[in-house]
N, C-alpha and C positions, 0 to 999 in steps of 0.2 A: 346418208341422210337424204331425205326427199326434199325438192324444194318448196321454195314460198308459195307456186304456181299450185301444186297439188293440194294444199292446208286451204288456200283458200278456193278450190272448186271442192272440196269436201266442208266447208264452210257452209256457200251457195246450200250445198245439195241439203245439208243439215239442218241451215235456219239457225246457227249459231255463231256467236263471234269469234275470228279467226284465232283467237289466244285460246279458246276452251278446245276448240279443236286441236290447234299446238300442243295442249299441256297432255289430253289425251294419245296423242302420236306420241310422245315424251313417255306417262305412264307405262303405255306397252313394252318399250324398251328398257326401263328403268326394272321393271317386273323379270325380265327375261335375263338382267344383269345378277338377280337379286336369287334366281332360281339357279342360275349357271355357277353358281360361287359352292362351292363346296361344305364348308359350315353351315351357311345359313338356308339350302335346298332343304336340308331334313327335319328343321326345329324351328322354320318361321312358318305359323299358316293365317293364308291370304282370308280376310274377313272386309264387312260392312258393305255402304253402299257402292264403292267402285270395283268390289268384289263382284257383284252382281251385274255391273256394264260390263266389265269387261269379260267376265269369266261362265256368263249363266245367260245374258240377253242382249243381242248386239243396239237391239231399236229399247233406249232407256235414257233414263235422265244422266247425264254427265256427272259426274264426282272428281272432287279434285285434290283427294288422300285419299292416302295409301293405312288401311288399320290391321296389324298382324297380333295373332298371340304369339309368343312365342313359346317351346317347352324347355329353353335352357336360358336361367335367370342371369349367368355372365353375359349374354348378346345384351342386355341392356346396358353393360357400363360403357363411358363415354370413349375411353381408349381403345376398347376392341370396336366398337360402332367405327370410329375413325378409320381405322385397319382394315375393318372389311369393307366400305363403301370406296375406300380409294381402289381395291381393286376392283369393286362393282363400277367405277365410272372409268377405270382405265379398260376393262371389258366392254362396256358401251361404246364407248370411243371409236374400238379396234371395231367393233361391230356395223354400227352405226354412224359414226363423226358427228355422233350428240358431244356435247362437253358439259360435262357435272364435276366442274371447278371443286376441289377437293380443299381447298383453302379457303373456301366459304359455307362448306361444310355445317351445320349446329347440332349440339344434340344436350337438351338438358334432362338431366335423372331426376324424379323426383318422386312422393310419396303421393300416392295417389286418395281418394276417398275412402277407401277401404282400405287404407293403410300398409299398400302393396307398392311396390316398387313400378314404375311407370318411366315411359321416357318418349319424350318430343321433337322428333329430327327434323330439319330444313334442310331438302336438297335443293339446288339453285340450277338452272342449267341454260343454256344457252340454245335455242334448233333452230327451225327453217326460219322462224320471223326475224327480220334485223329489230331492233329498239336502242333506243338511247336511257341511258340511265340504268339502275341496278335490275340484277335480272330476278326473272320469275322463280317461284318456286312449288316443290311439290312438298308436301305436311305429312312425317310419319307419325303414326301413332303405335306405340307400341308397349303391351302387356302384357305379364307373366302369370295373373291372380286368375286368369280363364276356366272356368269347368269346359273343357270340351268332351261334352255328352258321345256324341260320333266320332269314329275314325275317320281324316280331313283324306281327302280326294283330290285327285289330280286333274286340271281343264285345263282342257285348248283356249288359251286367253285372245280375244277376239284384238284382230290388228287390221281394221281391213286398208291397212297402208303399203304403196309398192314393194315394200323393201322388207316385207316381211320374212325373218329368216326362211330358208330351206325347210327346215325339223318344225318349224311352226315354232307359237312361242307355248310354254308350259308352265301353271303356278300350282301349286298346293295348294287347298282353298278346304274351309270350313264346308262340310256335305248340305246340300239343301235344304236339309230339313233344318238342321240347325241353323244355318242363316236366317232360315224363313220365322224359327222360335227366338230368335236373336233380336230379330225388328219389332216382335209384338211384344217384347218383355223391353225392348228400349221403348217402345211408344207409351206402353204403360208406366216408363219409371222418369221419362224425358218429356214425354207428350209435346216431340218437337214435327214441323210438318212433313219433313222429308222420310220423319218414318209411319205416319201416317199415307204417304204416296207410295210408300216400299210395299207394307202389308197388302193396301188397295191392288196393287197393283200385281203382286207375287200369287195372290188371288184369284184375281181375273184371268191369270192362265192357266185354264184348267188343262190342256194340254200335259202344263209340268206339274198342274200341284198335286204334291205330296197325301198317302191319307191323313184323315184328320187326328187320327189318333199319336198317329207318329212325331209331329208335330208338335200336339199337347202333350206327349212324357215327354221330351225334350225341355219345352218351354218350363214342365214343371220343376225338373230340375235343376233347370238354370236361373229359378226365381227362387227356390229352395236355397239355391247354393248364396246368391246376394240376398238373400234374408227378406223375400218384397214377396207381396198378394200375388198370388197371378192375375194377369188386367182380367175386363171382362169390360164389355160397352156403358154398364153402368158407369163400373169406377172413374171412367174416361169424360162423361159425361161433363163435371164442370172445369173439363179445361177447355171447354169450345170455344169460349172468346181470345184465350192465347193463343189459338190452335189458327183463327181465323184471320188473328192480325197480324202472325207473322209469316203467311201464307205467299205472299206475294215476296216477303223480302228473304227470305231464305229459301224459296225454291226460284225464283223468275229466271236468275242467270244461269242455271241450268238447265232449261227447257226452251225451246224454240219457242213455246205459243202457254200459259200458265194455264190448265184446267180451271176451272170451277171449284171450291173449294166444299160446298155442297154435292158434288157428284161423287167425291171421295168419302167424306162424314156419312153421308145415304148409306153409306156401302158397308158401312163397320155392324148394321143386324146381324146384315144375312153371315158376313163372314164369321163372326164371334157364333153364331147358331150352327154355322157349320162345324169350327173346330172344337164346340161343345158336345157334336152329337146331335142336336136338337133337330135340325135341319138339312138336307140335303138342300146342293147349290141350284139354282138355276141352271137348268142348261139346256142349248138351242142346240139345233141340227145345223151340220150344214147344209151349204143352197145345192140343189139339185144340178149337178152337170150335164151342159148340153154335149151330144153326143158331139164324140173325140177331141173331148177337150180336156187339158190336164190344170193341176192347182200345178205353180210352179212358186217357189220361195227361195228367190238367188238372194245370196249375201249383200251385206252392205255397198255399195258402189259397183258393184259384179257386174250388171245390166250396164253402166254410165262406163265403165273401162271397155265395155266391148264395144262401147259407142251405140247404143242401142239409141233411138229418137224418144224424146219425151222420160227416159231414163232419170231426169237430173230432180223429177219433181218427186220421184220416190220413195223418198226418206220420210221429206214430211206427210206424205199420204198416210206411211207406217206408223210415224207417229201417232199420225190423228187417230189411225185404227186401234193401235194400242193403249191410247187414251180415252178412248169414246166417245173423239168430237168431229163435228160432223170438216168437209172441208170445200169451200165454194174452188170447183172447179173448172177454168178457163178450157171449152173444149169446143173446135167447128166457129170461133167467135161468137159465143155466148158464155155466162157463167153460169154454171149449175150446182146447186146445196148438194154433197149428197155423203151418205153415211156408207166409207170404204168398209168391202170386207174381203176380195180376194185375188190375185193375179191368174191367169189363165191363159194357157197356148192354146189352139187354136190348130187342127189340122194343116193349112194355110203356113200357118208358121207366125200369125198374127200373135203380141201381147196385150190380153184386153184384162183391163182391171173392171170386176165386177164391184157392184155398189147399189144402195137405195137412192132415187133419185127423192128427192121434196118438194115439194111436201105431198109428193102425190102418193110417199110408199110402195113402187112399183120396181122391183130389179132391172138395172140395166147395163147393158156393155159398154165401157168407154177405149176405144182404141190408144194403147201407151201412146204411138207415135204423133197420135192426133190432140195430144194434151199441149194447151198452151202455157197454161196455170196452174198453179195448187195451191189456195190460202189457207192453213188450216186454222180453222173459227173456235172460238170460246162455248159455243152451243154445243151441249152435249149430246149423245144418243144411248140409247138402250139397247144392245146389241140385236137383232132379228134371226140372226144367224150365226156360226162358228166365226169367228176371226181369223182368217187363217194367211197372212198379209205377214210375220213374224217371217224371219229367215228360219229357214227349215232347219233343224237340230240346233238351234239359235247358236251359240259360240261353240259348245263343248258338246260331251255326251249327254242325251238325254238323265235325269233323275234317276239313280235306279240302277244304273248302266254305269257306275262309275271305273275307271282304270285305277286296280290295288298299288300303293306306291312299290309292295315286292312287283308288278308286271312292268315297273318303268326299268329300261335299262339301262345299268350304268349306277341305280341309284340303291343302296341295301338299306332297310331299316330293321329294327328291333334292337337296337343296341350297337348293328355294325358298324364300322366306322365309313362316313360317308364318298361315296366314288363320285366325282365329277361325270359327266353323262356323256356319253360320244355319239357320234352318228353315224357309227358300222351298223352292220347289218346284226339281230338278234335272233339266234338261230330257233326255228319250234312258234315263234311266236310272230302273230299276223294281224296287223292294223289296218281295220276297213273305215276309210274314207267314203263321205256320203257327198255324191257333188250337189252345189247350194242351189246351182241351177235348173236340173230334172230332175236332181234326189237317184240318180242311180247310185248305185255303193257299189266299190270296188276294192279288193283285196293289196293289202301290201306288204314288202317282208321289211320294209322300213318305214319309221315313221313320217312319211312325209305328206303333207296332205297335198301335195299339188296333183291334178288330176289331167291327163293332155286333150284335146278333142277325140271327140267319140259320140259315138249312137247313143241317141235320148233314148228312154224304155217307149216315146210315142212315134220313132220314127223319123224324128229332126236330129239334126246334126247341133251337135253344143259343141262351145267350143273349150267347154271348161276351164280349169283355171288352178281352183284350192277347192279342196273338200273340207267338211267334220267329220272326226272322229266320233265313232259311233260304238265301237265294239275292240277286242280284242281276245283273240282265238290261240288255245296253246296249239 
């Protein structure tokens, strides 16, 4: 287990309170507990918003449950949940020295809205924070009534904590598309704001989304199947006032700095014009590269462990750029507005994060190690350029690119009976790691994504670390 010391400089760097970082270090673990168990790897798949932090975008809003379908209706009764979670927390344990007290345990079954069988777990756990009084917990949510449209997909669940296993960690997860039809059929049936920020935001990375088409027969089916309109911006239209007042208190403690709840609502034309058909999205270029200089996109904390200077204001930069506000930054003792849009080496070996400064509109270079500050501000922007600030193949495989659960080793599906996973080698079959830091990829004959130092593709020296998974070759 990591200590106190690291939860809270991953805090610092995050702009978040040290418990939502704790509970997240906990999640990753509890996930890898949950995969490594023999039953429950092949017939639970991982969905919702902590689906998407942890398993599809590392720079995103925190979530603090866990929502799976499942496809075998006995894992909802309370005596088998009991059964397997004691061996899920005595595997964490052995793993990690997380403790997920087994005698505090809860799990109640009960009939859900649509008259399906449902059931609500409390896991409790104990990690790096001390506290006094009863402990925290994490909220499962779990259904059996699911149409899943797609066949669920396997990602590298993003952990970017020391003690990340060897083999990385692994979930089975609803496919992108479906998640992505998942959020606008809940926003149209819930019109709650955290999926009004999902959509927005699943949106705005054009990098991963999906086409539009793919998306809508998914979503059609999934509103087909719960008997409901498929949304559309009209029908959304007079939940604006619920939409707006509960903005602040059910997203705030998850977000370092709260958007604008106007930059989000703006946003619901263009997207509904898009996955109708009607309209293609906006989309910018990116900014023109000064000669021998490269876009670089290291993972979460990557830069701040190798002790890089000016490293620690990173996150929230990422954030700001992944939100589209702008962030008054401390540089040379002065503060400057300016609207992030990308990291960059530097022949030199310099990291300079590019950006619009304000209100003048003009690009310009701010040297990482020269940053004294990062506030990110409520003021929003309109992006000028590509975003390209996101860790590169953000958790997993890119959309598209997914690993077949028959390519995972160790693990057989269509009926067969499930094999616990090892970490021998799989003969015929090759896992290419993309490192976070220059995006070189390199071949491997095991899953591991740790990468050692090695030649940039620019000619600098990294010192690498952990890669993502990007592919897999028979």
């Amino acid at each position: 287990m990591i200590d106190r010391a690291e939860i809270l400089a991953a805090s610092t760097d995050l702009g978040l309170e040290p418990r939502v970082v704790e509970k997240d270090y906990v999640l990753g673990w509890l996930l890898a507990g949950i995969y490594a168990h023999e039953a429950l790897a092949p017939a639970w798949v991982f969905k919702g918003g902590t689906c998407l932090k942890k398993c599809f975008f590392e720079t995103y809003r925190f979530s603090e449950d866990l929502d799976f379908t499942l496809t075998e209706e006995a894992h909802l009764e309370e005596r088998f949940l009991r059964g397997a979670f004691a061996d899920v927390a005595a595997w964490v344990y052995d793993e990690s020295g997380i403790e997920l007290p087994a005698d505090q345990m809860r799990f109640k079954v009960y009939r859900n809205k649509r008259g399906g069988l449902s059931t609500e777990g409390s896991i409790y756990y104990s990690g790096p924070l001390p506290r006094a009084g009863s402990l925290p917990r994490i909220k499962l949510d779990l259904t059996v009534d699911e149409l899943l449209v797609l066949a669920p997909v396997e990602r590298v669940v993003g952990h970017p904590y020391s003690d990340v296993p060897a083999g990385g960690i692994v979930a089975r997860s609803y496919a992108y598309e479906e998640i992505f039809a998942e959020k606008v059929r809940a926003l149209g049936e819930r019109t709650r704001p955290r999926d009004l920020y999902d959509v927005v935001n699943l949106f705005r990375h054009g990098e991963f989304r999906p086409a539009a088409a793919g998306v809508l027969d998914v979503l059609r089916k999934k509103c087909g199947f719960k008997k409901i309109e498929v949304p559309t911006f009209a029908s959304l239209v007079s939940a604006t006032p619920e939409l707006t007042a509960d903005w602040a208190q059910m997203l705030g403690h998850q977000l370092p700095v709260l958007p604008p709840f106007e930059a989000f609502w703006n946003a619901l034309p263009e997207f509904f014009g898009w996955l109708e058909g009607r309209v293609a999205p906006r989309g910018v270029a990116r900014e023109p590269l000064q000669t021998g200089n490269v876009v670089i996109r290291p993972a979460i904390g990557f830069l701040r462990r190798q002790g890089v200077p000016g490293s620690a204001f990173l996150e929230g930069v990422r954030f700001a750029a992944s939100n589209h506000l702008c962030v008054d930054l401390g540089y040379d003792g002065s503060v400057r507005r300016i609207e992030p849009y990308s990291l960059q080496r530097t022949l030199k070996g310099d990291i300079l994060l590019r950006a619009v400064s304000l209100p003048t509109g003009e690009p310009r270079s701010y040297r990482l190690d020269r940053i004294q500050s990062a506030r990110v501000t409520e003021q929003s922007f309109v992006p000028r350029f590509a975003i390209e600030l996101t860790p590169d193949d953000s958790v997993g495989a890119l959309p598209g690119r997914h690993l077949s659960l028959a390519s995972r080793p160790g693990l057989m599906v269509g009926g067969s009976p499930p094999v616990r996973r090892t970490s021998g080698p799989t003969a015929g079959l090759t896992y290419v790691y993309q490192c976070g830091a220059c995006g070189k990829k390199f071949p491997h004959k095991n899953p591991n994504p740790r990468i050692g130092p090695h030649k940039a593709p620019g000619g600098w020296a990294c010192s690498g670390r952990s890669g993502s998974l990007t592919d897999t070759r028979a």
